[in-house]
C-alpha positions in Angstrom: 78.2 54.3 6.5 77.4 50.4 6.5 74.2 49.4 7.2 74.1 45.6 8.1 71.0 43.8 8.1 69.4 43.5 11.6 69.7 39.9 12.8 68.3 37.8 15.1 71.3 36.8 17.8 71.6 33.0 17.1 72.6 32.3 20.8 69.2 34.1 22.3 66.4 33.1 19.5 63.3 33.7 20.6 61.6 35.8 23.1 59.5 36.2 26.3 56.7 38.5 24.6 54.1 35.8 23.6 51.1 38.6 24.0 53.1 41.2 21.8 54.2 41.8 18.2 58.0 41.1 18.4 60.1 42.6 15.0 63.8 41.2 14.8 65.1 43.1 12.3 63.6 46.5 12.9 66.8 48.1 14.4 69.8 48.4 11.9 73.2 47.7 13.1 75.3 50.1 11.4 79.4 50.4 11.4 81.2 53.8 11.3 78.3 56.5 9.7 80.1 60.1 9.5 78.1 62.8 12.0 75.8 64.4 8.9 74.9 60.7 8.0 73.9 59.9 11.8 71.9 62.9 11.9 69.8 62.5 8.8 69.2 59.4 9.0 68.6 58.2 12.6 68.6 61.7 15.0 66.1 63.6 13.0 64.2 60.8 12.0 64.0 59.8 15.9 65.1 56.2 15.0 67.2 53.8 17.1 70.3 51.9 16.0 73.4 49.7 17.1 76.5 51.3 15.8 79.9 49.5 15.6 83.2 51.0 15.4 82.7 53.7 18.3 84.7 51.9 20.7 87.5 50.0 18.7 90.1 52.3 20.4 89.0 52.2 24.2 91.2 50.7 26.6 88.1 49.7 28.6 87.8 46.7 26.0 90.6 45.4 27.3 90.8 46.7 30.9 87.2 46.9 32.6 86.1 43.9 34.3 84.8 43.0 38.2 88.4 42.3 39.3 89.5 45.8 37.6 86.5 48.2 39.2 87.2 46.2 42.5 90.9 47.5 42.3 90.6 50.8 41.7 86.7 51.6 42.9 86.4 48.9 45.4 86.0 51.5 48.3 83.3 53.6 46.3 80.1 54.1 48.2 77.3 53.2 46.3 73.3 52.5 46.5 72.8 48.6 45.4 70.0 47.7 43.1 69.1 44.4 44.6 66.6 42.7 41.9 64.0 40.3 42.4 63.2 38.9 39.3 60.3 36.9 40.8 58.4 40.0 41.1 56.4 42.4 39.4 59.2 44.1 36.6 58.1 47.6 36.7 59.8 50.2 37.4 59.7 51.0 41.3 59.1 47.5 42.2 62.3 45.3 40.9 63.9 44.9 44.4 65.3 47.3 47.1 68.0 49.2 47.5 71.1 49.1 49.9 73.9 51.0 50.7 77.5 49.2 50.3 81.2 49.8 49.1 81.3 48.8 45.7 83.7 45.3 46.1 80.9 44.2 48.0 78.4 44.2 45.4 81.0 42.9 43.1 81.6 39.9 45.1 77.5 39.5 45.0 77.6 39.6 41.3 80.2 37.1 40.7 78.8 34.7 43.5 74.9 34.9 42.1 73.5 31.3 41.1 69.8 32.3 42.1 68.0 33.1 38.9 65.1 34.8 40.6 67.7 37.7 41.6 70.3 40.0 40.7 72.6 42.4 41.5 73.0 45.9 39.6 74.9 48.9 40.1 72.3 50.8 37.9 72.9 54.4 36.6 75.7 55.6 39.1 77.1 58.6 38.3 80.6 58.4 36.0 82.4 61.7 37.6 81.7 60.4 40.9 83.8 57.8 39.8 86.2 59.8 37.7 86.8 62.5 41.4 87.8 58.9 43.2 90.0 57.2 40.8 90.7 60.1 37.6 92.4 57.6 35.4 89.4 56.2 34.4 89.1 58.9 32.1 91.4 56.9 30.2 89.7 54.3 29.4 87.1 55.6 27.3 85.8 58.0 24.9 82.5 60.8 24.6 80.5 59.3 21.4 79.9 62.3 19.6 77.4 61.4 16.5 74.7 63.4 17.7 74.9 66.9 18.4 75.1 67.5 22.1 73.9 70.8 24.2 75.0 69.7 26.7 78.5 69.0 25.9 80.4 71.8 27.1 84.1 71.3 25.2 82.1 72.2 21.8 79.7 75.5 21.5 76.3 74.4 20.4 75.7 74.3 16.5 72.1 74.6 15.1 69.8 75.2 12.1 66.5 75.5 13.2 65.0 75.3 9.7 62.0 77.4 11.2 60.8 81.2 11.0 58.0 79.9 13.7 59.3 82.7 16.6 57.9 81.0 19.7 60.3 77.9 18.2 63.1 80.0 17.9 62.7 81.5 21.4 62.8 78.4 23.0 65.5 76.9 21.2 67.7 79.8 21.7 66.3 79.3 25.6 67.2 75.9 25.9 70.9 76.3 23.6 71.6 79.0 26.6 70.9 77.3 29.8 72.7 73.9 28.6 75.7 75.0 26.9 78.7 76.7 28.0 81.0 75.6 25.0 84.2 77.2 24.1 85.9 74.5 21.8 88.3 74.5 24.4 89.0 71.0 26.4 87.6 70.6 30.0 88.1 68.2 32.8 86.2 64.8 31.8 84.4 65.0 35.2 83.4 68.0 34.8 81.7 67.2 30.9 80.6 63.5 32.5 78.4 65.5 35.1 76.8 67.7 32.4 76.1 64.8 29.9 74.7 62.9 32.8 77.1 60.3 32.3 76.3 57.0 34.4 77.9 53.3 34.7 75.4 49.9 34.6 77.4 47.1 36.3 75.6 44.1 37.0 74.9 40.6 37.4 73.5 38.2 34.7 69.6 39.0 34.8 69.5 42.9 35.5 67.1 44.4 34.4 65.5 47.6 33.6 62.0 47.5 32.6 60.0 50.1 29.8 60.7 53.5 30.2 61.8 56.4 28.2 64.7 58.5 29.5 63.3 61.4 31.7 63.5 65.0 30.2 62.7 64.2 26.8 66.8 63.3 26.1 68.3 60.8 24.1 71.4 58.6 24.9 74.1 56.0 24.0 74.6 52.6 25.6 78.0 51.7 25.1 79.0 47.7 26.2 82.0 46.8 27.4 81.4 43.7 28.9 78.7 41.0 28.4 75.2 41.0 26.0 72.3 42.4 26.8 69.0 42.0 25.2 67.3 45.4 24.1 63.5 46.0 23.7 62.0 48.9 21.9 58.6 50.7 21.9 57.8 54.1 19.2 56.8 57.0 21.0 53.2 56.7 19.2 52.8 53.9 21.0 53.3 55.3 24.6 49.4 54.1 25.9 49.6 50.4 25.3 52.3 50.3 27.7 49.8 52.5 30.5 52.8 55.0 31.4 52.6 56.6 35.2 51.7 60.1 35.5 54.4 62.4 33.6 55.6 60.2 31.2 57.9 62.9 29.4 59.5 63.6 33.1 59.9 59.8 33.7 58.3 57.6 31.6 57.6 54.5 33.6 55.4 52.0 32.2 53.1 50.0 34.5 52.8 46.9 32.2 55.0 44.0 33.6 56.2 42.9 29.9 57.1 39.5 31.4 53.9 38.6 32.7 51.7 41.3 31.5 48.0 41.1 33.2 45.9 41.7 29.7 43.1 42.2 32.3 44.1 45.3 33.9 46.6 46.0 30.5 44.6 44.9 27.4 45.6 47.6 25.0 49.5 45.6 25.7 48.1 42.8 23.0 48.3 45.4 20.3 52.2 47.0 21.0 54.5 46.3 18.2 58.2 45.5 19.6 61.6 45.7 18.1 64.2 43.7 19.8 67.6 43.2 19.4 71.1 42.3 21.1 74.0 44.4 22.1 77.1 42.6 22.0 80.1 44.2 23.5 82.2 46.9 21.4 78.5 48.2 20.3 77.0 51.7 21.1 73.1 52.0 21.3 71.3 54.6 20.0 68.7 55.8 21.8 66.3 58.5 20.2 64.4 60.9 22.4 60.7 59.8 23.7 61.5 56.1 22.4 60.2 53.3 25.1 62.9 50.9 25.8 63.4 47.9 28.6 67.1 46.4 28.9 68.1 42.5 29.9 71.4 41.4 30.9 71.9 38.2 29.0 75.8 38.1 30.9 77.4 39.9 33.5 77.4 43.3 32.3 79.4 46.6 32.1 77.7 49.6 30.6 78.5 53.5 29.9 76.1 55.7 28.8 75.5 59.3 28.5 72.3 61.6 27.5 72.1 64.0 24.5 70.0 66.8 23.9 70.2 68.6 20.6 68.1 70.6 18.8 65.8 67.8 17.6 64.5 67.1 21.2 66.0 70.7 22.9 62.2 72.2 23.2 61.1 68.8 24.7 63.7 69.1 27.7 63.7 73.1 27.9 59.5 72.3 28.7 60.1 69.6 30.7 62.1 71.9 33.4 58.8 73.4 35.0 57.3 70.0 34.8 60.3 68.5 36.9 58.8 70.8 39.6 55.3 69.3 39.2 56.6 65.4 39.4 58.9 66.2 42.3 55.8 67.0 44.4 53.9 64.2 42.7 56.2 61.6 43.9 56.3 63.4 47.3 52.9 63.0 48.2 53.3 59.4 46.6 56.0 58.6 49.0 58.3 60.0 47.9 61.0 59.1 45.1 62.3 56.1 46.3 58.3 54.4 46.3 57.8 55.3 42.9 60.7 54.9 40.7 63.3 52.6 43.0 65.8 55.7 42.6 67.4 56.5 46.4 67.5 60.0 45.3 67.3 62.4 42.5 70.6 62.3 40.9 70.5 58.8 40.8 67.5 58.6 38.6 68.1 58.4 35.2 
């Protein structure tokens, strides 16, 4: 494994945080680390990295672009993120949502001069798109550094390294109701929808503001197309950035990072932030419970997956019951589409 020294992108110096601590070379950008490296070094220790070399064989490099999706997934039905960028950037409140075939909201993306808004399919489902167009599968490969439960081609490896028997119980809990491996090979649709595999296609400008992934899970951010500009926030750090009810189900921050009110957010002067840029051919690595917000410095193509393992496996087997809990939360709130900007639960990521 090479570990390059994190950099400042040349192109994008500076930043919009001038309340916050902003580190530029906290995340390393490492090319090619072998599984047992990954996992010492960056899964256990719940650390987040840019890896390089993931993606050097994909034909997506060379095929995926708005012209391409609008070929072969123009006809898709999907829910529109439709961003204002004006507004308050919190989850829940970065624009509406609309229903439209897919080549419509490409032909938004590519016709967008208005930098107050943007267009984002954001987090649709990959083996929704894999049942209307199967060739797709093609294109791209499953990063698999990090153990994955959830993965059902491979049956679930683990050393607990603990006699603690309420630990082991749950971990055996959780290794049985996610995985269903038999080192055999399975339909990629059918591993996408159990890895929670999603596409991010979008105009310059998207964004996704602070959150951690829901169910305590972990994930890779693999560019295609375009930069993006990538914000981190340590778990330990969670109250500065005054997280919603059920932060481990959802994690939803209610600090606008752009123009946080230090008023009604004071503890935001005191976060420390690791940025960094994800240039295409990169895979992010996301660790479990980690705060993170995403920019679009381009128009942007994404794919991304979740991971659960056994380093964060009693996290998500715990938050199951707690799903129940937030679903009537956000019910009596208005339901899903109020709080989080998500038209329905699948489509929350």
């Amino acid at each position: 494994m090479t570990i390059n020294p994190a950099e400042q992108d040349a192109t994008v110096a500076g930043t919009i945080f001038s309340e916050a601590t902003v580190r530029t070379d906290a995340i390393d950008r490492i090319h090619a680390p072998s599984p047992e490296e990954f996992k010492r070094e960056y899964v256990y220790k719940r650390k987040p990295a840019v890896i390089t070399g993931l993606m050097d064989s994909w034909p997506a490099m060379e095929r995926w672009s708005l012209d391409y999706f609008r070929e072969h997934l123009g006809d898709l039905d999907i829910h529109a993120n439709l961003q204002r960028l004006d507004n308050e950037l919190i989850l829940g409140n970065v624009g509406g949502f609309r229903g439209m075939k897919l080549a419509a909201l490409l032909d938004e993306i590519e016709k967008n001069t208005d930098p107050g808004r943007a267009f984002y399919l954001r987090a649709y489902p990959v083996h929704r798109m894999l049942e209307h167009y199967p060739r797709l599968a093609e294109d791209y490969d499953l990063p698999d550094l990090a153990p994955n439960w959830a993965d059902i081609r491979f049956k679930a490896d683990w050393k607990t390294g603990t006699a603690n028997p309420a630990k082991l119980l749950g971990l055996y809990l959780a290794k049985t109701f996610l995985n269903r491996g038999s080192d055999k090979p399975a339909p990629r649709a059918t591993v996408s929808s159990r890895v929670a595999a999603v596409m991010f296609v979008g105009s310059k400008g998207t964004v996704t503001p602070f959150h951690s992934d829901g169910m305590q899970t972990a994930a890779y951010l693999s560019q295609v197309l375009g930069r993006k500009r990538c914000y981190f926030v340590s778990p330990d750090q969670h109250e500065k950035l005054y997280p919603r009810p059920f932060r481990r189900q959802f994690g939803m921050a209610q600090v606008d990072y752009r123009r946080p009110d230090l008023t009604r957010h004071p503890r935001f002067r005191d976060v420390v932030v690791e940025e960094t840029v994800l240039h295409p051919g990169e895979t992010l690595y996301v660790p479990s419970g980690y705060w993170h917000a995403i920019e679009a410095m381009d128009t942007s193509i994404s794919y991304s997956h979740q991971i659960v393992g056994e380093d964060n496996a009693l996290g998500w087997l715990t938050c199951i019951p707690e799903r129940y809990l937030a679903q009537l939360y956000f019910k009596s709130q208005g339901g899903l589409r109020n709080v989080t900007g998500a038209k329905d639960w699948d489509d929350w990521a």
